[in-house]
N, C-alpha and C positions, 0 to 999 in steps of 0.2 A: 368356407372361410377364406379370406383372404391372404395370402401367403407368397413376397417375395422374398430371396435367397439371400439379395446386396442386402436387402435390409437387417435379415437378421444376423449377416454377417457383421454389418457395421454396429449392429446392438449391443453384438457380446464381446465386439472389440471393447466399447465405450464401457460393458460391464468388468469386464476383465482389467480393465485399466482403471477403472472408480468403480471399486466395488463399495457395494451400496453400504456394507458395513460400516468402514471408513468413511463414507459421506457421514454418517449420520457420527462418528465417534468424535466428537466435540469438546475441548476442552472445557468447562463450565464457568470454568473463568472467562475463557475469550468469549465463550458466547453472550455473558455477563456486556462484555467488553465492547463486542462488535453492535449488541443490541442497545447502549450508550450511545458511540458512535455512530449508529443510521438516527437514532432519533438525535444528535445533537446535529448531522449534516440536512435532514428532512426540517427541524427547524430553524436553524440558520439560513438557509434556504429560502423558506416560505415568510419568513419574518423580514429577511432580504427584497424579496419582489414585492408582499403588503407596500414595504415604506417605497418604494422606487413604484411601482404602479400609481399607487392609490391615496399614499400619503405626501410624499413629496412630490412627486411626478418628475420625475426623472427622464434625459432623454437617452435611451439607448447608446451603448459604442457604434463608434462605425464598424463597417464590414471587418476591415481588414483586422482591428483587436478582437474580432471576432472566430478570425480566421486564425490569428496566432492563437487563441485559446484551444482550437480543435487541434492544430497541428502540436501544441504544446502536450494535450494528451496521449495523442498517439504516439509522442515520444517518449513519454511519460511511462507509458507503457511496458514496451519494451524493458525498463527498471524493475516495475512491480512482478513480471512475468519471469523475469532471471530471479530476484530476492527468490520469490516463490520455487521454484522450480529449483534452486541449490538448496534448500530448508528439505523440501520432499527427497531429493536425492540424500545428500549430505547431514541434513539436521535429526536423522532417526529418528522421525516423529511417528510416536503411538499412537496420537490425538493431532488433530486440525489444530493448528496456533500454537504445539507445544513441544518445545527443540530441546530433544536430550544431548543434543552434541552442539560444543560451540562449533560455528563455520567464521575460520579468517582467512578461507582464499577469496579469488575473484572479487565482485564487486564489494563484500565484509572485509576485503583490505583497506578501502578508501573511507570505509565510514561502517559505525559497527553495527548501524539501524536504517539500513541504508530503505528499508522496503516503508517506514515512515516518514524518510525522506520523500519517497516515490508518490503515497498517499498525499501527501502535502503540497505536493508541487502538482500533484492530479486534481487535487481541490480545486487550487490558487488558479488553475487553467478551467477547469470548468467554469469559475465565475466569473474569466473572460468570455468562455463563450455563452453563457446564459445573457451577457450583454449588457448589465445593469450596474450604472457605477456603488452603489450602497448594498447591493447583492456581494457585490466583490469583497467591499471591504467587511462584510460580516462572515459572510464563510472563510477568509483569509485570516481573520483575526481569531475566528472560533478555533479552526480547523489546527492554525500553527499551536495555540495556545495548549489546546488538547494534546498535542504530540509532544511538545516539550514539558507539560507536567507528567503525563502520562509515563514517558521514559525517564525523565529525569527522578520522578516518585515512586515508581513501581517497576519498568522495565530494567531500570540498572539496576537496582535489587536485587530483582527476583534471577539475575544474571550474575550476580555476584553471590548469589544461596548454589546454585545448579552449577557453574564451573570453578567457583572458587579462585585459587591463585593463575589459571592461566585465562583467566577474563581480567583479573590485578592488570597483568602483562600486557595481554590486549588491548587494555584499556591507554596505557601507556601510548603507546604509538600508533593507535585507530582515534580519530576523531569520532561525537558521538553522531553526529547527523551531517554537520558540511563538512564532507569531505572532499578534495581536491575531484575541480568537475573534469577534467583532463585523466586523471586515474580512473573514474565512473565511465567514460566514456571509450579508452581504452579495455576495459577489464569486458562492457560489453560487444565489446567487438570482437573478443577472444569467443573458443567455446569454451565451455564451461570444464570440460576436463586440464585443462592448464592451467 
């Protein structure tokens, strides 16, 4: 049988660090949630290029809003990748998607849903680079619409059940989704321990 050393070294780093438990511990709600959200971005999407293909015939962006659209993700990025990564450190989660501890440093100073900010703006860039101008405006309309009911009906809620009066406070002087893009951009420049 086949057997090198790098590999299975790099195996049980990736198992030690995502243990497979934790993959699979899901909060049922978010999975509820996230399984929503792929079929509302899969058909926004597909109902996007139908009408821009085949029904109205639409003519492609140029290169270059093309090109912002890729550059606009991978900077995009980097947001989703901090949100994420301060939740796993900081937010005690027992379950994928569910934060027993509010987090108001770093980038949760400038905005208190900063990682559906991030989603959002990851959308609105992809359907520049998908190219299509009626592509854009249905994932961009879908996409925000979903994030601002979403938190505005369920997320601040279920944020105001879990931390109680110092989410009140929070709430006060954290914007809920645009927050100052100068604070954002500062906050990711920092690490994460400051």
């Amino acid at each position: 049988m086949w057997h090198n050393p790098l590999f299975d070294k790099v195996i049980n780093y990736n198992f030690k660090f995502y243990n497979l438990k934790n993959i699979m511990a899901v909060c049922s709600k978010c999975r509820k949630r996230l399984i929503l959200w792929t079929i509302l971005t899969a058909l926004s999407i597909v109902v996007g290029l139908l009408l821009d293909l085949y029904f109205i015939k639409t003519k492609s962006f140029p290169v270059y809003l093309r090109i912002t659209g890729f550059t606009g993700i991978f900077l995009v990025h980097f947001l989703l990748k901090r949100t994420g990564k301060l939740l796993r450190i900081f937010g005690e989660c027992e379950l994928w998607g569910w934060s027993t501890k509010l987090i108001i440093i770093n980038v949760y100073k400038c905005a208190r849903h900063p990682h559906h900010l991030g989603v959002g703006l990851f959308m609105t860039f992809l359907g520049f680079l998908i190219g299509y101008p009626i592509t854009l405006v249905i994932i961009t309309i879908t996409q925000w619409l979903w994030f601002f009911l979403f938190v505005i009906l369920i997320e601040e809620k279920e944020c105001l059940e879990k931390f109680g009066n110092a989410y009140i406070e929070y709430k006060k002087n954290t914007p809920m989704l645009f927050g100052n893009p100068v604070c954002i951009i500062k906050e990711l420049l920092r690490p994460i321990n400051s």
